[in-house]
C-alpha positions as CSV (number, residue, x, y, z in Angstrom):
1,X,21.4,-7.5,-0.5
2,X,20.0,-10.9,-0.2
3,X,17.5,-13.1,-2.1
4,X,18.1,-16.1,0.3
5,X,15.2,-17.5,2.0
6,X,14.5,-16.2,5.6
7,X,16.8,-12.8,4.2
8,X,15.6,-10.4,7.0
9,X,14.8,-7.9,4.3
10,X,12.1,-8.2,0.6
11,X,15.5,-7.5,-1.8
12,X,14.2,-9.3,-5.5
13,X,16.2,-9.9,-8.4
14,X,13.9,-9.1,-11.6
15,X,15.1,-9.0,-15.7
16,X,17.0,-12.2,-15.0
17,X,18.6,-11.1,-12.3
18,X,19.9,-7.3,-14.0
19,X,17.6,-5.5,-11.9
20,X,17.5,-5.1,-8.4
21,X,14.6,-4.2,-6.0
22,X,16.6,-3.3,-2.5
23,X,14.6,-2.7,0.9
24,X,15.9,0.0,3.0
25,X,17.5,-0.6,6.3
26,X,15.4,-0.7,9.7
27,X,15.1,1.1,12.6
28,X,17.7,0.4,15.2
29,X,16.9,-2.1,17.7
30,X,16.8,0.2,21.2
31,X,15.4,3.1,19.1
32,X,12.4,1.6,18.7
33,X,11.1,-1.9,20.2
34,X,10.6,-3.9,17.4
35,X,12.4,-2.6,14.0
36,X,10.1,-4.8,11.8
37,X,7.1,-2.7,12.9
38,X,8.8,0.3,12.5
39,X,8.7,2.9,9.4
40,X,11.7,3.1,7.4
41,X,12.7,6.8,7.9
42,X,14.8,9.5,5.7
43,X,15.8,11.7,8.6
44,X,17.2,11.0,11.7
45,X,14.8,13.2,15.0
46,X,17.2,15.6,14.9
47,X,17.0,16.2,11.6
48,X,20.2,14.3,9.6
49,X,19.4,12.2,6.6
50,X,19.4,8.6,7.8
51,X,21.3,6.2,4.8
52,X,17.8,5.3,3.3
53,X,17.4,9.6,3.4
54,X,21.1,9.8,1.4
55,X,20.3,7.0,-1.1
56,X,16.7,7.9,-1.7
57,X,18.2,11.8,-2.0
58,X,20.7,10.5,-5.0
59,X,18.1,8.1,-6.8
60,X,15.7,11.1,-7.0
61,X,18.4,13.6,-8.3
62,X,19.8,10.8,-10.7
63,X,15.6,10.7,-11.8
64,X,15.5,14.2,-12.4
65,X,18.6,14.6,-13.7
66,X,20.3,16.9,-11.8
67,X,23.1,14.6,-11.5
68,X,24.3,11.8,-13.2
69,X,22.9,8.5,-11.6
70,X,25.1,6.7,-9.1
71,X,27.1,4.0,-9.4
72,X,26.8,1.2,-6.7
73,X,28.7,-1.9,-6.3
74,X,26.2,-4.6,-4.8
75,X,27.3,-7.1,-2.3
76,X,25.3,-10.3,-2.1
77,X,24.8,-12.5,1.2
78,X,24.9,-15.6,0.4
79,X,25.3,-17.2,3.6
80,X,26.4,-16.0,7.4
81,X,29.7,-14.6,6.7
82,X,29.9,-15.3,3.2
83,X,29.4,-12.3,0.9
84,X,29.5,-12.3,-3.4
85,X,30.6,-9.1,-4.9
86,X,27.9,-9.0,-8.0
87,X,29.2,-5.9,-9.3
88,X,28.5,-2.7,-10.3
89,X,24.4,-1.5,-10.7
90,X,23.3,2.6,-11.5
91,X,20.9,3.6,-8.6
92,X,17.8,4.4,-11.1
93,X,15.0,5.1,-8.8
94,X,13.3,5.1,-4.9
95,X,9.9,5.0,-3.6
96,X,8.3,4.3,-0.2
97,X,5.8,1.6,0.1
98,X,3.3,-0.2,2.9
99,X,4.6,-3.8,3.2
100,X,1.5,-4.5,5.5
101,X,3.1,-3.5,9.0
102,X,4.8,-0.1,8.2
103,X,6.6,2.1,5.3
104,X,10.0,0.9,3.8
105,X,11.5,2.2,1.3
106,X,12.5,0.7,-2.1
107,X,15.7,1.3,-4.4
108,X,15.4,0.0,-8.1
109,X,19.2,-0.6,-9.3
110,X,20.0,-1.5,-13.2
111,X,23.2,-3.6,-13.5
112,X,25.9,-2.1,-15.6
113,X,28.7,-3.7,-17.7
114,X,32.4,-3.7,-16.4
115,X,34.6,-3.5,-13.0
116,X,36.1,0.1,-13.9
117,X,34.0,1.1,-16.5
118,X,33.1,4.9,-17.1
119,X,29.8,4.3,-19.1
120,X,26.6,4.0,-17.4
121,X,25.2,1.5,-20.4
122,X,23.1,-0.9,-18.9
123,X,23.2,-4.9,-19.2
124,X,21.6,-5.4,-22.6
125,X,20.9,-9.6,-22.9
126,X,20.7,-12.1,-20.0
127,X,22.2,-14.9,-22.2
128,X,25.3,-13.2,-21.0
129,X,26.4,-11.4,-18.0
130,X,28.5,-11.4,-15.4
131,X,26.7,-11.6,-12.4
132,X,26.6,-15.3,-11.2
133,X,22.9,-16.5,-9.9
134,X,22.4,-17.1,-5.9
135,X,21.0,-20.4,-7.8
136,X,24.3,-21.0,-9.0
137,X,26.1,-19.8,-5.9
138,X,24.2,-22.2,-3.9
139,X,24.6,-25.4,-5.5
140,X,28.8,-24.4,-6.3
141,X,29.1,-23.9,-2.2
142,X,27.3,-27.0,-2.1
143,X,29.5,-29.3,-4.9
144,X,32.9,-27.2,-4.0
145,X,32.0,-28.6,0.1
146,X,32.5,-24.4,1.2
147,X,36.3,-24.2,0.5
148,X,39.0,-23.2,-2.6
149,X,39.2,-26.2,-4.8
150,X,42.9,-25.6,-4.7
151,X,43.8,-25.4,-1.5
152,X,41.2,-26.1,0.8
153,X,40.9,-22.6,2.5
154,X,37.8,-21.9,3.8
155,X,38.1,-18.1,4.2
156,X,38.5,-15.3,2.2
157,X,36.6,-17.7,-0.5
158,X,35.7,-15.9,-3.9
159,X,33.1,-17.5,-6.3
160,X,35.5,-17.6,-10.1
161,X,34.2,-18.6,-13.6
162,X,36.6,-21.4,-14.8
163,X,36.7,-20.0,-18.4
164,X,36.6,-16.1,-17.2
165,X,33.5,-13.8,-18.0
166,X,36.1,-11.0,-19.8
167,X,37.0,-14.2,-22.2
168,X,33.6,-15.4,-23.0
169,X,32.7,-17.7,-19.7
170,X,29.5,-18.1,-18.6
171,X,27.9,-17.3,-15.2
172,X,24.4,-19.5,-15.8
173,X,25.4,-22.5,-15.1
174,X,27.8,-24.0,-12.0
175,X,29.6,-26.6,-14.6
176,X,32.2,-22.8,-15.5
177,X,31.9,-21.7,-11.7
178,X,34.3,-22.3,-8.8
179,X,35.4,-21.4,-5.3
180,X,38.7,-20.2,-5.0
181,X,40.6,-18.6,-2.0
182,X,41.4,-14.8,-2.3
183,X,45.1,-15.8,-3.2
184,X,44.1,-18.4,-6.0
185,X,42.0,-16.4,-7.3
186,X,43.9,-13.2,-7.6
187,X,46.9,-15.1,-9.0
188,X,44.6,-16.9,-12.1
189,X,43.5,-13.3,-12.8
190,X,41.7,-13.6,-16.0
191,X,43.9,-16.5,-17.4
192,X,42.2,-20.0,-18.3
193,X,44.4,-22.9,-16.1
């Protein structure tokens, strides 16, 4: 997913940021000429349910409730090359819609509470939650100059809450946000240095 500007697809953040509106994917380029003019489609010609086709399948039978609704683990874009793991959401619903030039297809997505968690109880409360705002992301890529504030790495770079989430830290604000290397990060675990 992406909310950045120029994002080649309409992905939206509403509920402060605990629901999530996600555009299906495209058309191959070399199927058809120009994907952006292209419907979205749900089955491939010969008849195989395309990825929109799976995930619209499992929203739909999550709806009904003829299975429980899926968890998903959303990846933010940030930037080229730079992804944000904003964590687990519940597939709650799909729908195709006219965006002016052709039919895409929509996936509404509630976040849910935990890494590992086995309940399905959606964010209650924006004043806290663990997803960190793309605002937020932006402006700590910006301060933090792109690289772990411990060692300068510029890979592998993870976006960590000073004071962690699990121990009351906030994600609203960039003053409790940081970028850390992979290795920096996953040594602090959940500890306060």
């Amino acid at each position: 997913m992406s909310v950045r500007r120029g994002a080649p697809y309409r992905d939206r953040l509403e509920d402060g940021g605990t629901t999530l509106i996600y555009e299906g994917h495209d058309q191959r380029r070399g199927d058809v000429p120009d994907p952006k003019l292209a419907d979205q489609l749900a089955t491939t010609a010969s008849g195989q349910p395309t990825e929109n086709g799976k995930f619209h399948s499992a929203a739909q039978s999550g709806k009904l409730g003829k299975q429980a609704q899926a968890r998903v683990r959303v990846y933010e874009k940030v930037f080229r090359g730079v992804w944000s793991d904003n964590g687990f959401f519940l597939l709650v619903d799909s729908w195709t819609e006219f965006d002016g030039k052709r039919r895409v297809f929509k996936f509404k997505l509630v976040a849910v509470e935990g890494e590992g968690a086995t309940s399905n109880s959606p964010v209650i409360g924006l004043e806290r939650r663990r997803i960190i705002p793309t605002r937020v992301k932006l402006a700590v890529w910006k301060r933090d100059g792109g690289k772990c504030v411990k060692c300068g790495a510029a890979d592998e770079l993870h976006f960590d809450h000073d004071v962690p989430w699990s121990k009351g830290g906030s994600s609203l604000t960039e003053a409790n946000v940081q970028l850390l290397c992979a290795r920096h990060n996953l040594s602090k675990s959940n500890r306060i240095v």
